[in-house]
C-alpha positions in Angstrom: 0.0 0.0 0.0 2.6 2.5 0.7 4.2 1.8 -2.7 0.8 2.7 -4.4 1.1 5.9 -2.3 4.4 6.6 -3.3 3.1 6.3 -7.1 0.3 8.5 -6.6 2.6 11.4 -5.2 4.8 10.7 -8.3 2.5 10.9 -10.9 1.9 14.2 -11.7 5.5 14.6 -12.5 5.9 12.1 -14.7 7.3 13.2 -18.1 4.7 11.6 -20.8 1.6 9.5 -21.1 3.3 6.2 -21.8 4.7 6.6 -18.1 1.2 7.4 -16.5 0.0 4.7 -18.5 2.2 2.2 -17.0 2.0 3.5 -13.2 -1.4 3.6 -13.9 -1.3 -0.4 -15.2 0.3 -1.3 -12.2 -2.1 0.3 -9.5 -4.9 -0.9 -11.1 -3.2 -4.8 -11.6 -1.9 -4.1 -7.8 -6.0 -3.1 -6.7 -7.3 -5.6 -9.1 -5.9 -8.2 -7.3 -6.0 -7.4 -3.8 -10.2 -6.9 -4.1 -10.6 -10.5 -4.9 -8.6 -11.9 -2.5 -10.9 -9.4 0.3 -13.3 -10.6 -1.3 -12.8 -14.3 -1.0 -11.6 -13.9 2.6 -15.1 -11.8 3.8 -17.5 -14.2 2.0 -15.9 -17.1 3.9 -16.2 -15.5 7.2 -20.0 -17.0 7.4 -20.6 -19.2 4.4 -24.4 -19.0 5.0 -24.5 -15.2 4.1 -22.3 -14.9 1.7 -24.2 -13.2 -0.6 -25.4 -10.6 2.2 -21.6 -9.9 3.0 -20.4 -9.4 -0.6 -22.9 -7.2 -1.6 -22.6 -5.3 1.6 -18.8 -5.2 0.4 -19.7 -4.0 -2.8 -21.9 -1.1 -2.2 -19.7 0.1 0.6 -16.8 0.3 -1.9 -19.0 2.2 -5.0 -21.0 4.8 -2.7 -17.4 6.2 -2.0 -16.0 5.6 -5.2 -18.7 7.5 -6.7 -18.6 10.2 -3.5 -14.4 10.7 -4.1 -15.1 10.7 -8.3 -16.7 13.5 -7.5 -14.6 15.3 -5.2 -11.5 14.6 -7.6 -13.3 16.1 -10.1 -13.7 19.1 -8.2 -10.3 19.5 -7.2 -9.2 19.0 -10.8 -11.5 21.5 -11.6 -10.6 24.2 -8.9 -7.2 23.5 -8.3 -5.3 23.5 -11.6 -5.4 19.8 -12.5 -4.0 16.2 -11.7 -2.1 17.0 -8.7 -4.5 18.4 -6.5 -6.6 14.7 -7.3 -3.3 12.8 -6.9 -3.1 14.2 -3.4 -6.8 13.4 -2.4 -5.7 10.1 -3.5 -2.5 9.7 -1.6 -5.0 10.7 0.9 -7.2 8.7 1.1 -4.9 5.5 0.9 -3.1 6.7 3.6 -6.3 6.6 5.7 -7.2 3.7 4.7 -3.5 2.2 5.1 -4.1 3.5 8.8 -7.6 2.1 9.3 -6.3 -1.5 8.5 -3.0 -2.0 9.9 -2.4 0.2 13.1 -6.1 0.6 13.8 -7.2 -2.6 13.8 -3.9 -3.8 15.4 -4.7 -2.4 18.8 
């Protein structure tokens, strides 16, 4: 997760397209892959409601998706472009890097 951060802060200085392309390829392989393994892991928590937990799962994740498309649009909007929405993003996965390893540590 932290290496995803670090690619988020280091995209908007990234020379060309080609380049965002590929750091853009390798969050989403990175994300694309973690999400079914969650996934997998939640729905065998209680087998008999497995449908229950992953479409719980599955509106929790696109209310906020649709909530922070939004905001980024905003700050790309206000704020003179990608950066600004690169640091709600670093944001954001920071938070979220904090919610599931120290917070849920203790």
């Amino acid at each position: 997760m932290v290496q995803l951060i670090a690619l988020y802060i280091l995209m908007p200085n990234l020379p060309n397209l080609t380049a965002v392309t590929i750091v853009y390829l390798i969050i989403s392989a990175v994300l694309g892959i973690i999400f079914p393994l969650v996934m997998g892991a939640l729905t065998f928590l209680n087998v008999s409601i497995r449908g229950t937990i992953s479409g719980l799962a599955n509106s929790t994740m696109n209310g906020p998706h649709a909530l922070g498309a939004w905001l980024a649009g905003l700050l790309y909007a206000q704020y003179g472009g990608y950066p600004s929405s690169d640091l709600f993003a670093v944001v954001c996965l920071a938070l979220s890097l904090d919610c599931f390893l120290y917070r849920n540590s203790k």
